[in-house]
N, C-alpha and C positions, 0 to 999 in steps of 0.2 A: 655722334652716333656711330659714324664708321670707326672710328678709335673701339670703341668698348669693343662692338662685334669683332674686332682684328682680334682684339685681346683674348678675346672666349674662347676662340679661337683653338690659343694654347694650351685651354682649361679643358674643351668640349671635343675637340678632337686631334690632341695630342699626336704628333710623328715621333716623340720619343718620351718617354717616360720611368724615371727613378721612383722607386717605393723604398723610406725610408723607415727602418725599423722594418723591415721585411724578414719573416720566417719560414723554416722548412719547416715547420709543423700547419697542416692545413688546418688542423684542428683548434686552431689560434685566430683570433681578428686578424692578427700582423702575418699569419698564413693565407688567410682565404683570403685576403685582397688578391696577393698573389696565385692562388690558385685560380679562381675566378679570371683576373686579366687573360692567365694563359688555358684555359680551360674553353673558353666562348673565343678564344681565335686569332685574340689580338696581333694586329702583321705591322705592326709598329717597333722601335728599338726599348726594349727593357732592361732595365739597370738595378735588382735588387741593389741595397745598401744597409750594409749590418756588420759593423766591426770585427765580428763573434765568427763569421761564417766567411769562407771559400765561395761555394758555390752554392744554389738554391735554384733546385729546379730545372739542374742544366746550364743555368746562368752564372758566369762570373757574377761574384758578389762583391762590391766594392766598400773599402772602409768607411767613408764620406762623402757628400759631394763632390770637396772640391778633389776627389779621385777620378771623379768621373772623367774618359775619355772625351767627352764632351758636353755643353750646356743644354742641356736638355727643354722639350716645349714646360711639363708638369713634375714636378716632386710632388709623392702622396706622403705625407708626413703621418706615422702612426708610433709616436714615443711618447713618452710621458711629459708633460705641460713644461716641463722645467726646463727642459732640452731644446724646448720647439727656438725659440729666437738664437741659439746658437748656431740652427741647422740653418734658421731661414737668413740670417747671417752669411755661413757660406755659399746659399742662391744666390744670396745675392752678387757677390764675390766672382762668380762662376758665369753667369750669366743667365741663370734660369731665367725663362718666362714669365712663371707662374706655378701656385704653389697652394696643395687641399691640404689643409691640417683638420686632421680627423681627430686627433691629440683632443680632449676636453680639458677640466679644470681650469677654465679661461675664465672669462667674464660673467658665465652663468654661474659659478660656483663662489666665490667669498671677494673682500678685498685683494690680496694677495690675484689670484686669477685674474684681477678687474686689470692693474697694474701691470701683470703679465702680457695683457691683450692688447692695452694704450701700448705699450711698447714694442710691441710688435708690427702693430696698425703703423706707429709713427716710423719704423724701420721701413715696411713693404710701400709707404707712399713716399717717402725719399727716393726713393730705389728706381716706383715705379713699375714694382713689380707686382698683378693682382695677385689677391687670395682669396679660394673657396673656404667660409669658416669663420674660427674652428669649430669643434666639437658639431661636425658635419658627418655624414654617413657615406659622403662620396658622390661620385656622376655616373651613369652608365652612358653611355651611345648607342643604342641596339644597333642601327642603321652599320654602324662601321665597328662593331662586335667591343666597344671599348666599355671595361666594365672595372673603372678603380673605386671599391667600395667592397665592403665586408661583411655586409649584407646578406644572410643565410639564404637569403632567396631565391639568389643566384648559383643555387645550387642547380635548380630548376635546368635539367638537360637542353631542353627546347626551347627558347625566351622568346614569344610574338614581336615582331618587327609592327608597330603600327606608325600615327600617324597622329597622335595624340604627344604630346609635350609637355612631361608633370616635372613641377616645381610644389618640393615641401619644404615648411620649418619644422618640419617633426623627420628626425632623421630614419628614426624607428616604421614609422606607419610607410614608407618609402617601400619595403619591405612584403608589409601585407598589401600595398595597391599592386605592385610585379603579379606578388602571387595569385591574388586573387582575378586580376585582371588576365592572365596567363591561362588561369583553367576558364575560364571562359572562352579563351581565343583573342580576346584584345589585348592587343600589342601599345608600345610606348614606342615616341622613338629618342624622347631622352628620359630619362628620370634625374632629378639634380635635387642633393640635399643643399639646403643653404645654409644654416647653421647658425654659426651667433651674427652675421652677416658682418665683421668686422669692415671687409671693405667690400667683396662685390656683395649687392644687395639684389630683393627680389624684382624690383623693377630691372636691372641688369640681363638678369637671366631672362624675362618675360621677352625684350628688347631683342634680343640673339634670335631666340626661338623665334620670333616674330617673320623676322629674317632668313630663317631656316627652310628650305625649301623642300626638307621632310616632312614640317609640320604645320597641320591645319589647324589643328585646334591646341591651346595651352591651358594646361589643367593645373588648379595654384590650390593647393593647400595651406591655409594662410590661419596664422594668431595675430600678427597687428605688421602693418608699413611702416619701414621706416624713413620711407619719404613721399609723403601721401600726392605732393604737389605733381609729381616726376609720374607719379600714377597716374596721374588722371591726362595728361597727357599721350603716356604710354596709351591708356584706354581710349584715346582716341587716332591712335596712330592702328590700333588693333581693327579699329571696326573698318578703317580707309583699307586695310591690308587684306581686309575679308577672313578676318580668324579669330574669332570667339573667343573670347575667355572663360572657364568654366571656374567658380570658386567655390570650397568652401574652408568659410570661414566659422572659426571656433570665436566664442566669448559672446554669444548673443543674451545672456544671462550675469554678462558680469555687471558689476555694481557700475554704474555709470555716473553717480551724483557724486556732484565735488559742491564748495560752497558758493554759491551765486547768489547773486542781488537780486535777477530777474527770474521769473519763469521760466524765460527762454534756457536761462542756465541749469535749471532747476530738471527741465523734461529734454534735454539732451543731453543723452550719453553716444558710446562713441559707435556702440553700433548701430544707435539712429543714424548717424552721420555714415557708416559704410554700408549699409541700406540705401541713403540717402545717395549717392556716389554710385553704386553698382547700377539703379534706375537710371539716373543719369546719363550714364554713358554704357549701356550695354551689357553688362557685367549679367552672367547669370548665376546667381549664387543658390546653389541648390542646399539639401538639408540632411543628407544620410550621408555615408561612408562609399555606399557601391555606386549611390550616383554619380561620384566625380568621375569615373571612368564610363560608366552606363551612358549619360547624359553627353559629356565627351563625342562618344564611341559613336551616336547619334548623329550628332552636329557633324562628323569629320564623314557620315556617309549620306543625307540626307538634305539638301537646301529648306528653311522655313517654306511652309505652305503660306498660300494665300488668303486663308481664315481658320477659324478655331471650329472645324463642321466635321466631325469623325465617324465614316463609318464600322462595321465590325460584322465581322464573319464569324463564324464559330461551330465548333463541335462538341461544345458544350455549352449549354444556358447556364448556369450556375459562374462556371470560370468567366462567362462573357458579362452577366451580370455584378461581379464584383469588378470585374476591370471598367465600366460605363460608370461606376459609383465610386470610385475611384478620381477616375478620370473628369467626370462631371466637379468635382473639389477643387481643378484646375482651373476651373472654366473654360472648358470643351463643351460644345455644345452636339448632340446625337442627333439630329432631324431623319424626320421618314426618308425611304428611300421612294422616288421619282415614280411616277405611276411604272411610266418605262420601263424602268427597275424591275418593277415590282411583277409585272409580265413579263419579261425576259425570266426571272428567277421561276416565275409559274411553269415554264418547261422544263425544268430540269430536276426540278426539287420537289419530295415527296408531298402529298398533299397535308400534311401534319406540321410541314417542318415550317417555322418560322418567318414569313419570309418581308420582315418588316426592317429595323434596326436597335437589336441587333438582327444580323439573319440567320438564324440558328438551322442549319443545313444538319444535325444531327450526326451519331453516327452512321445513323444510316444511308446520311449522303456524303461522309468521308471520301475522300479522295477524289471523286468526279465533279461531285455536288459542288464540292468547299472548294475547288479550283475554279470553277464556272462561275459560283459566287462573291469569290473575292475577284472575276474580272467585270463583274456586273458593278459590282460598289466602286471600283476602281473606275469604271468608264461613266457613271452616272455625277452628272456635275454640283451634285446636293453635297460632295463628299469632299473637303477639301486632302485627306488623309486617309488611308484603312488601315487598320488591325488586323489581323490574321489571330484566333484566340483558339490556339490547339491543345485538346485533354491529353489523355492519355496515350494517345495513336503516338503524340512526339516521343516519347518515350519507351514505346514498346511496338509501336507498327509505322514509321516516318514516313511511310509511303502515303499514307491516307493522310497525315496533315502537313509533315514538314515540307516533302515533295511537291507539292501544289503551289506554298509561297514561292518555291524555289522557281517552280516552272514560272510564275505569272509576274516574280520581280524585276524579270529580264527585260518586259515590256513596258513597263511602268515608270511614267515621268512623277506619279504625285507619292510622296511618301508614303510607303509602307513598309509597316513592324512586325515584329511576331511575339507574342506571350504565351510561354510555354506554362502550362495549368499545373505541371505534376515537376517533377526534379528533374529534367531531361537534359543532362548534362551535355551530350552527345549532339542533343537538335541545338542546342543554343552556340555548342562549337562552331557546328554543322551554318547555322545560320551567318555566324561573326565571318566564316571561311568565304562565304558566298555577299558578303559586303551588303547584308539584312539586318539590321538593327534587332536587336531583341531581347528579352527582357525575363527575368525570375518572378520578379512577381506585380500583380494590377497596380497597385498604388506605384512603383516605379517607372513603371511603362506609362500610366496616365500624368506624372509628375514630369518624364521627359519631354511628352507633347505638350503639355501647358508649359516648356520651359521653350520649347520649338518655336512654340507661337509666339509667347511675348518676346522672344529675339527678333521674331521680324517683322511684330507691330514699333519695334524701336528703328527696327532699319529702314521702314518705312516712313515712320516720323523724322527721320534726316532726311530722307527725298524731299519731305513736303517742307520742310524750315526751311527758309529761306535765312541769310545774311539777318541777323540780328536788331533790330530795328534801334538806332541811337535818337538816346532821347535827349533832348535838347541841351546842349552845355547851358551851367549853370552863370546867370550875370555875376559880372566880375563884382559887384555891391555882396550877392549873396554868398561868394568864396570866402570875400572876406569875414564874414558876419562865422561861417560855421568855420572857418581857422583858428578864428578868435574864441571862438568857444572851446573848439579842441586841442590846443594848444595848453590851457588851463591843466592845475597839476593833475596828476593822475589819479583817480575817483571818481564819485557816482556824482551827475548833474543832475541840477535840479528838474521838476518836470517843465517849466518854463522852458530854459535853456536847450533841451530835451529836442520840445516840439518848434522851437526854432531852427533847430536841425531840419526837421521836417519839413517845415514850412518853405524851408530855403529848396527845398529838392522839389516844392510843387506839390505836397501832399497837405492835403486839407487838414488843418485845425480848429477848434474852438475859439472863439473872438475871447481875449483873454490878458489882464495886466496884474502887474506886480504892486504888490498895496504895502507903504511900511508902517501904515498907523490905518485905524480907523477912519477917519476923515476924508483920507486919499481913496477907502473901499468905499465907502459910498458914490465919489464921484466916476470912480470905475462903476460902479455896477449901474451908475445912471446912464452912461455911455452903451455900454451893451444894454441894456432892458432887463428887468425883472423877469421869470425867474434866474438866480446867479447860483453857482459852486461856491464856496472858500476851501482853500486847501492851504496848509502849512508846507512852506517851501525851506525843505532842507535836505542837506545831501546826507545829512545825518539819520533822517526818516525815510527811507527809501517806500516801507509800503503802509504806506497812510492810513490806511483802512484800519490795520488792527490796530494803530498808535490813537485811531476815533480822532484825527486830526484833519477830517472831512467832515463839511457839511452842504445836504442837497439840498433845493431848489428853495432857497433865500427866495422869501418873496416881496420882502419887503425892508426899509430902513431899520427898523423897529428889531426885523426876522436877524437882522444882517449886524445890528451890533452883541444882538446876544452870541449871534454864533461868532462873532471875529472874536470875541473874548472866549467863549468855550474852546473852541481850537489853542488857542494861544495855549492854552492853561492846560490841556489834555497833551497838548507838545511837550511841554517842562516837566508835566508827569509820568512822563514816558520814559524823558530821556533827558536829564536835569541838565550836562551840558552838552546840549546839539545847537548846535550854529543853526539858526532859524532865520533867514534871510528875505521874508517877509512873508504875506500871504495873497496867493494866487487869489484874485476875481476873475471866474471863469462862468461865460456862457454856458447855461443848461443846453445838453445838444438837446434836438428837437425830438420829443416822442413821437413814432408812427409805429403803426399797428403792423404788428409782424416783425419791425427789425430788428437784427439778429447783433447781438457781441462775437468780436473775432476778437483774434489775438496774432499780431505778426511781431516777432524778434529777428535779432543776429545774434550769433554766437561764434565766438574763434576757438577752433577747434584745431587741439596741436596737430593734429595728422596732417588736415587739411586746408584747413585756415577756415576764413569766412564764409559760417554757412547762413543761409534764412529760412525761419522756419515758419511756419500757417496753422493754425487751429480756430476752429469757434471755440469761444470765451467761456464763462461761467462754468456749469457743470461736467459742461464738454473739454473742455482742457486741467480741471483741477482734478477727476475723478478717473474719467475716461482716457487722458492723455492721447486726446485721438487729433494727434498733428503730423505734418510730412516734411521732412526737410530738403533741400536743397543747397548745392555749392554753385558759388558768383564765380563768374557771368549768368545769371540766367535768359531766356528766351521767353519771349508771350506766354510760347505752348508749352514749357516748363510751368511758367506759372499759373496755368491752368491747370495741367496732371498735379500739383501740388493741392490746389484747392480740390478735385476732382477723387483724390487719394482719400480724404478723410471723409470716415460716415459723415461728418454734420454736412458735406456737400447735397446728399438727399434734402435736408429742409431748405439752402438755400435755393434748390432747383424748383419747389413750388410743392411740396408734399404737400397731399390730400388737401388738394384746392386752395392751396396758401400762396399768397402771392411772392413772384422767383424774387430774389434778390439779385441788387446788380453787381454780378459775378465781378462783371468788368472792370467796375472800378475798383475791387479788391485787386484785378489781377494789376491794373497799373500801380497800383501803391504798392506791390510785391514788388514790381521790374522798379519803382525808384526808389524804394529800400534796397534793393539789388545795388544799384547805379550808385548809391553812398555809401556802399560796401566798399567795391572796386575803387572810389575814389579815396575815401580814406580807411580803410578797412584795418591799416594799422595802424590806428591809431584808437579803433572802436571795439573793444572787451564785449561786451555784451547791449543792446538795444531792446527793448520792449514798446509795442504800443498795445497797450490794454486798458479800457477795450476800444478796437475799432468797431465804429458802429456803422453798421452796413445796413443802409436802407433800400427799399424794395428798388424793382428796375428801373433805370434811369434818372434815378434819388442822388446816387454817387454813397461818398458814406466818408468818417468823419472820426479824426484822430481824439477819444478824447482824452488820453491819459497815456506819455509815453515816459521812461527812463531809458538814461544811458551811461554807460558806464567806460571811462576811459583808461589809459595806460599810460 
């Protein structure tokens, strides 16, 4: 951990710095890096390098590296693809540090680039020496005026010094977040493109910044990880550190199905799984472009409140009512204000105006009114949060709405915002200058507080977990039963073998034997009792149902030799040569009124590895796909917000007079699917139990049908 941070070190805040392919024309990429560096102040040593040129800028211009008077912290590499491993060659030679190639035609572009990039990679880790890159946009530093990047943005006279830490894989949009975040008044205090991420990667950069004692919050513009495990770690070094991560992440629409055996394969793709991971550990992944800065810009001035209860002041009803409609989409909830409240506000405020929540103080109580109002909402304890929602006054009279937040923010321990109604460019400066949170428009502002709040209903949920509860090591009899199974070549097991697994971890199964003739099924199903199952046991038929190589509640000798032969025969016409390794007799699980089919899987997920995922069955998982996933290790109370996540939790809870289902023991078959994750987790492709059947409270509930598939 202290290795990389030393490292960045030389990347993030360079003492001396070579720009290779450096020009005297600013009107050039290979100009405005160098204009830029020297233009915002840099008090570091600079060494253009450009064979062609003397001087540049005032600066001696040197032919090459290894010209250079001495081994420099960073080279910014901006020549064409071809050239880059000769240059980074002589870093290496020279003694560079570390080295941004902004150079493209690498690995994003064809074989040839791909080639180009492995050997380059294979050079800079010999060496030892990092690389931002390539085909990266650069790093700024605001904090220490260091700005190597070509970035037109920085043209920008003024650049806000904040307090926010953005990391993109879009080198481009690096560009519009400065700017747009600049005219507003928020500041960054690094911006870092990453690029093809050859060697230093986005967990890298997250890690420094972490570290960084300019910044609070880290802002991740993200397309995909490419080391999901180092994440989730990082994500919890983030939350010990006190500094949020803000994300957003693109591909929530991409195709996420690959081919799978089970369902579980089937309804996870990969941004269920970075859904699945952001909940987890904190992560807040919001959904627009301005909010990663907005939402940011929030968190780095404001501590989570202590519930979701928002009051709002206003000087206009209209602009106040689209921000509470908004903001109610959050789940924000607006409660009356306090009788107290509400008498305190009867002195001050016209007998017309408002005086409920919102409390619309009009303009006609501008300025006085709206001051005295937002300290009325702010000291009444219904409010865990207030609004400030200013019309047009921010805009064109600041005295009557902006002024009043300004005066009543000074005092104020509990969060308060401001939503400017009209374009009021100047108030919302005005506001970022004076460290008020504030916002362009209602769905934003209400989008940052529902984002406020479920940050510190998670931060609260790690107060309250305690150390993980270990669930009983497995007898050495049962290690060996499920080694012996999974050690078996790589392929789908049968559903016997399956529920064996299971069984071995303590998870309820169907009383249930393996028949290889009929003769053997009768005295199986006289063992268990009438009603039985038959199922065709092959790895070759993974789902029975459609292959009609099930049959339900056998009630009899008679019932149970027609169907041993029906199956048999619907097998071979299914699938002429599948290895049919006999047929299951299995106990009908027991009917009771109300109980419900789930569905629990795992799935290995290249990002992340082993996740588990929860749905109710039938309709509810084949149509709906209303399930939640989760990454191993899980906790109790994990496996409860997983159940608690999906609509079908409403029926398990007891809808309109139906009896609750016991939660419970779904949630321990989660944690010991969990617990044979972690133990062999690589060794297990994909897992299904479908369906589990969850019978009403204190029933418990009852594995009847699982597959698994190995590696």
């Amino acid at each position: 951990m202290a290795e990389i941070i030393e490292q960045l070190k030389h990347v993030v805040s360079p003492k001396s710095v070579a720009i290779v392919g450096a020009s005297s024309d600013f009107s050039k990429f290979t100009g405005r890096t160098v204009k830029y560096l020297l233009k915002h102040g840099y008090s570091g040593t600079f060494y253009p390098v450009n064979p062609k040129r003397e001087e540049i800028a005032g600066h001696r211009c040197y032919p090459s590296v290894k010209d250079l008077p001495e081994p420099v912290d960073t080279v910014f590499i901006q020549i064409p693809a071809r050239f880059v491993p000769g240059v980074l060659e002589e870093c290496i030679e020279t003694g560079v540090k570390s080295a941004i190639i902004h150079s493209a035609g690498m690995g994003e572009e064809n074989e040839e680039g791909k080639k180009r990039q492995d050997a380059i990679k294979f050079m800079a880790k010999e060496a030892g020496i990092r690389v931002v890159g390539p085909n990266c946009a650069g790093i700024a530093n605001m904090w220490e005026n260091i700005f190597l990047s070509p970035i037109v943005c920085y043209e920008l006279d003024t650049i806000p010094k904040g307090r926010i830490g953005l990391i993109s894989q879009s080198g481009g949009l690096t560009g519009a977040y400065v700017a747009r975040a600049a005219a507003r008044g928020i500041g960054f205090s690094h911006v870092i493109s990453t690029g093809n991420e050859m060697d230093l990667e986005m967990c890298d950069y997250i890690e420094y910044l972490l570290h960084d004692s300019r910044t609070d919050v880290v802002a991740v513009f993200l397309e995909a990880l490419r080391n999901g495990k180092r994440f989730l770690e990082i994500a919890e070094s983030a939350t010990e550190a006190g500094k949020p991560i803000i994300v957003l992440k693109v591909g929530r629409t991409r195709a996420g199905a690959r081919t799978a055996a089970s369902h579980t394969g089937a309804l996870t793709g990969s941004d269920f799984i970075y859904n699945a991971v952001f909940k987890q550990k904190g992560i807040i992944r919001v959904e627009m472009m301005e909010d990663l800065f907005e939402v940011s810009s929030l968190f780095c001035k404001v501590s989570p409140p202590g519930g979701n209860r928002v009051g709002v002041v206003t000087t206009t009803g209209g602009g106040a009512a689209l921000m509470v409609e908004a903001s109610a989409q959050s789940g924000l909830d607006f409660p009356m204000p306090s009788d107290t409240a509400v008498k305190a506000a009867s002195e001050f405020l016209p007998s017309f105006a408002a005086k409920s929540n919102p409390m619309d103080v009009t303009m006609a109580g501008a300025g006085g009114g709206f001051k005295e109002g937002l300290r009325v909402m702010l000291d009444d304890s219904s409010f865990d949060m207030v609004v400030g929602v200013v019309g047009t006054s921010s805009q064109f009279a600041p005295e009557l709405g902006v002024k009043p937040i300004l005066e009543v923010y000074k005092d104020t321990t509990k969060p308060l915002v401001a939503f400017c109604n009209p374009n009021a460019e100047e108030a919302l400066r005005l506001f970022e200058a004076n460290g008020i949170p504030s916002f362009r428009t209602p769905e934003a502002c209400g989008r940052a507080l529902g984002y406020l709040v479920t940050y510190g209903k998670y931060l609260e949920k790690r107060k309250k977990t305690t150390a993980r509860a270990e669930l009983p090591a497995l007898k050495e009899s049962n290690q060996r039963l499920v080694r012996s199974i999974l050690d078996r070549p790589a392929g789908i097991l049968n559903e016997y073998d399956s529920k064996q697994i299971l069984s071995a971890y303590g998870i309820p199964i169907t009383r249930e034997a393996v028949a290889k003739d009929e003769e053997e099924a009768k005295t199986i199903a006289q063992k268990i009792g009438y009603p039985v199952a038959l199922k065709v046991l092959s790895s070759d038929i993974p789902h029975k149902t459609e292959a009609g190589v099930i049959k339900l509640s056998i009630e009899s000798e008679k019932h149970l030799e027609e169907g041993f032969a029906e199956v048999l025969a619907n097998a071979k016409a299914f699938k002429t040569d599948a290895n049919v390794e006999g047929v299951l007799v299995q106990q009908m699980a027991k009917e009771s009124t109300g109980a419900l089919e789930a569905i629990v899987g795992i799935y290995r997920d290249e990002t992340f590895g082993p996740a588990l995922m929860f749905g109710l069955g039938g309709v509810f998982v084949e149509v709906f796909k209303d399930v939640a996933h989760r990454i191993v290790p899980i906790s109790e109370l994990d496996a409860w917000e997983m159940i608690l996540e999906t609509k079908g939790a409403v029926l398990m809870s007891g809808y309109r007079g139906k009896e609750k289902m016991d939660i419970q023991a779904v949630v321990l078959t989660l944690q010991k699917v969990g617990k044979l994750l972690e133990d062999f987790g690589d060794r297990i492709l994909e897992l299904d139990i479908n369906p589990l059947i969850v019978y009403p409270e204190g029933k418990g509930s009852i594995a009847v049908d699982a597959l698994i598939r190995i590696n």
